[in-house]
C-alpha positions as CSV (number, residue, x, y, z in Angstrom):
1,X,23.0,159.9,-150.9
2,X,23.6,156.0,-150.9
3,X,25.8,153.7,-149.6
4,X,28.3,153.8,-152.5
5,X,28.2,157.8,-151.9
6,X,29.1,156.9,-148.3
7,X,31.8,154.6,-148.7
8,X,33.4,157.0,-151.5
9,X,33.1,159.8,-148.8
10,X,34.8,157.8,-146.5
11,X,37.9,156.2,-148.4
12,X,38.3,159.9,-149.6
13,X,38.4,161.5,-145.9
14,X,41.0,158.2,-144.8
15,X,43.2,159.3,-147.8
16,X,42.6,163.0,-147.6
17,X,43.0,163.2,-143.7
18,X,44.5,160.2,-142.9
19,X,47.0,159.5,-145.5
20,X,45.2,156.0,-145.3
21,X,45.3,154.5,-149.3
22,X,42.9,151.5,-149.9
23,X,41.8,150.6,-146.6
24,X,40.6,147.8,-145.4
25,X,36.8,147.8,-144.8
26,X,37.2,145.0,-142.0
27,X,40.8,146.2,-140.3
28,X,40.1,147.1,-136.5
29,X,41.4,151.1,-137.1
30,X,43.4,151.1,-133.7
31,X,45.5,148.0,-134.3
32,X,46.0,148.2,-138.1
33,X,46.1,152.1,-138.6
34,X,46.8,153.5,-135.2
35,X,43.4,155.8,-134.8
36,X,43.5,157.4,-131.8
37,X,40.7,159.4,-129.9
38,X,42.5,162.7,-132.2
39,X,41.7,160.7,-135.0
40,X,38.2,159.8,-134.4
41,X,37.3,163.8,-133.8
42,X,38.6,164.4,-136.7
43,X,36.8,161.5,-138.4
44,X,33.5,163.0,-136.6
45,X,33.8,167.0,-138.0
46,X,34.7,165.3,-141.8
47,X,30.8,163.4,-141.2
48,X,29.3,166.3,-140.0
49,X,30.4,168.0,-143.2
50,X,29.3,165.3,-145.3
51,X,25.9,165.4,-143.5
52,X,25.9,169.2,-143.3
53,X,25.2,169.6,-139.6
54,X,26.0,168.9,-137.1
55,X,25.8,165.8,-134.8
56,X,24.1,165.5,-131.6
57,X,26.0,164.3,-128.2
58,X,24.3,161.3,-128.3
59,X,24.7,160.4,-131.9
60,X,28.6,160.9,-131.2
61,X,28.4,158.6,-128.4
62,X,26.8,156.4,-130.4
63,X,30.1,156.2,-132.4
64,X,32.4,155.1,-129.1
65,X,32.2,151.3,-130.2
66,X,33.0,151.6,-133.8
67,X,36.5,150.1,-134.9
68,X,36.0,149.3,-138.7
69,X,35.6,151.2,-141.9
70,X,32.6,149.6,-142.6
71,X,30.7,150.4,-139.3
72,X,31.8,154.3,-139.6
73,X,29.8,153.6,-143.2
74,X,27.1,151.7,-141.2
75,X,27.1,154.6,-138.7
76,X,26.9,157.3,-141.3
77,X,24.5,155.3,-143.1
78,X,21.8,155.4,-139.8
79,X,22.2,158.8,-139.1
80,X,21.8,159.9,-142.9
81,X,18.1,157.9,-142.8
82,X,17.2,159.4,-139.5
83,X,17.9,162.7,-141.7
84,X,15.9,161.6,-144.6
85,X,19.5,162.0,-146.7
86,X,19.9,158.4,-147.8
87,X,18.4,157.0,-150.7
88,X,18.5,153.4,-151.8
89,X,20.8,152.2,-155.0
């Protein structure tokens, strides 16, 4: 996968799940879209199916200070490396 597979993945799960057209890559995701902690599980089980495992507790708690778009596709990103999933453009 590569980064532009990753941000595809996740404007499709913020429109799919979300409702969320277009987002804003930058947009803190509490203030401008109203995420909640309901959100962000969701958020996690719609990576873990992009992956296709699961994540670990302490990859998910790596994810308690994200707040953009473009850090869930920073986040995604790290943990599809440390699978040896992400390829390079």
């Amino acid at each position: 996968m590569t980064r532009q597979d990753i941000e595809r993945e996740v404007i499709a799960v913020f429109h799919r799940e979300f409702e969320i057209d277009n987002p804003d890559f930058d947009a803190d995701l509490r203030e401008t879209y109203e995420f909640d902690s309901i959100d962000a599980i969701e958020l996690l089980l719609a990576i873990e199916t992009f992956l296709g495992e699961e994540i670990s507790q302490a990859e998910k708690k790596q994810a308690i200070g994200i707040r953009t778009i473009r850090q869930i596709c920073d986040y995604i990103e790290t943990l599809a490396k440390k699978r040896d999933l992400f390829s390079p453009a």
